[in-house]
C-alpha positions in Angstrom: -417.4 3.6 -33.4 -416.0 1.6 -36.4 -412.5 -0.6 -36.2 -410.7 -1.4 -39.3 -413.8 0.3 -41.3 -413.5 1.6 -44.7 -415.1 4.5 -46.1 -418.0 3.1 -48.3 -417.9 6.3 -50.7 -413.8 4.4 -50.9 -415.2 2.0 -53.0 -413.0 2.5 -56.5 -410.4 0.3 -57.5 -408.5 -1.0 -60.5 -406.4 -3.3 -62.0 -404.1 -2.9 -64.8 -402.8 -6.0 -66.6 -399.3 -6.0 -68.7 -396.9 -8.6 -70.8 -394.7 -11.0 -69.1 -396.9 -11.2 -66.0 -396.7 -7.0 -65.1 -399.5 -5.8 -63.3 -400.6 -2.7 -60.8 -403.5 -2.9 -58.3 -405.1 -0.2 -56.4 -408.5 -0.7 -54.4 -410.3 1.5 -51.8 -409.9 4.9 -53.1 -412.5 7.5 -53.4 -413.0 7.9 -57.2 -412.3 5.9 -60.2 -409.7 7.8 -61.7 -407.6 7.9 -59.0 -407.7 4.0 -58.8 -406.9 3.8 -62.4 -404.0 6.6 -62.4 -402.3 4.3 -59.7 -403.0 0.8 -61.2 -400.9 2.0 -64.3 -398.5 3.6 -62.4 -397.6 0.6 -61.1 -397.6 -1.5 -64.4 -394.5 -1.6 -66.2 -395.0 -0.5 -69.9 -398.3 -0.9 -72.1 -401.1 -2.1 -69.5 -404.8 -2.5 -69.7 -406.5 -1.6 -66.6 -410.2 -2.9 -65.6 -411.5 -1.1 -63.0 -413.5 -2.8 -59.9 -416.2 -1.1 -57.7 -416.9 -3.0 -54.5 -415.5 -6.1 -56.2 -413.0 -8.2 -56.6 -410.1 -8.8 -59.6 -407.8 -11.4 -60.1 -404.4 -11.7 -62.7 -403.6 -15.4 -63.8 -400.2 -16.0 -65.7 -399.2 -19.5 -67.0 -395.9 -20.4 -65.2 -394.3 -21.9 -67.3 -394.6 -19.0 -69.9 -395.2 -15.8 -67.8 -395.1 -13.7 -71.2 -397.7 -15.9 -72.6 -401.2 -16.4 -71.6 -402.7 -14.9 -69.1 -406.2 -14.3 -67.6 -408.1 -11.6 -65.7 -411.2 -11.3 -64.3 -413.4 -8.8 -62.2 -416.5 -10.6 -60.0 -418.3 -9.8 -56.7 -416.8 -12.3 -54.7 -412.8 -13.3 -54.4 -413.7 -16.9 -55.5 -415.2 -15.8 -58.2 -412.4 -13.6 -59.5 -409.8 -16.1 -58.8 -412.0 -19.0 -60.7 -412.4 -16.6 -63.8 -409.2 -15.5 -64.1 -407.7 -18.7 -63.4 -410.2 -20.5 -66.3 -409.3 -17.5 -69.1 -405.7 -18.2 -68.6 -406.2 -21.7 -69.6 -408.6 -21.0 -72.1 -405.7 -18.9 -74.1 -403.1 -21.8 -73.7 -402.2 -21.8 -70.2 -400.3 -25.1 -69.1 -399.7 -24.2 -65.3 -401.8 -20.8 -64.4 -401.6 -19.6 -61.2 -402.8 -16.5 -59.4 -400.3 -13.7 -60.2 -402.2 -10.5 -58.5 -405.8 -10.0 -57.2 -407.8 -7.4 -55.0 -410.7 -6.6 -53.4 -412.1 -2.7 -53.1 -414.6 -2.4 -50.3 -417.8 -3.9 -50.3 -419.9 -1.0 -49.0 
């Protein structure tokens, strides 16, 4: 028996990425559309989605513009996706970026 187990064939997620720091995540579900139907449903207006498959993704937005730069990244590890992320918002003119969204599916 298996406590707080997740389904390793629930392994799809997504992340969809929209102006003025909108975003929709969805992680641990069993196919890759359903991840990316619910990542945009959550997005407010004209999103890009990335999808994740036991990894992680993280959403940077600079602070003190949220409709300006922003970042995202998708990596094996949290760290990793929070680093990226967090490096491409400030790569695009990012003054104060800062984590906005992340998540991680399961890892099998």
């Amino acid at each position: 028996m298996s406590v707080g187990a997740v389904d390793v064939a629930s392994a799809a997620g997504a992340l969809a990425v929209g102006k003025c720091g909108a975003y929709g995540q969805a992680f641990d579900y069993p196919a890759q559309g359903a991840a990316l139907a619910a990542a945009k449903k959550q997005c407010k207006g004209e999103c890009t989605t990335v999808t994740m498959n036991r990894a992680c993704a993280a959403f940077a937005v600079d602070m003190k513009n949220p409709c300006g730069a922003h970042g995202y990244a998708v990596a094996p590890r949290i760290s990793s996706s929070l680093n990226q992320a967090t490096k491409k918002c400030y790569d695009y003119g990012g003054k104060e970026c800062v984590i906005r969204a992340w998540a991680c599916d399961a890892k099998g």
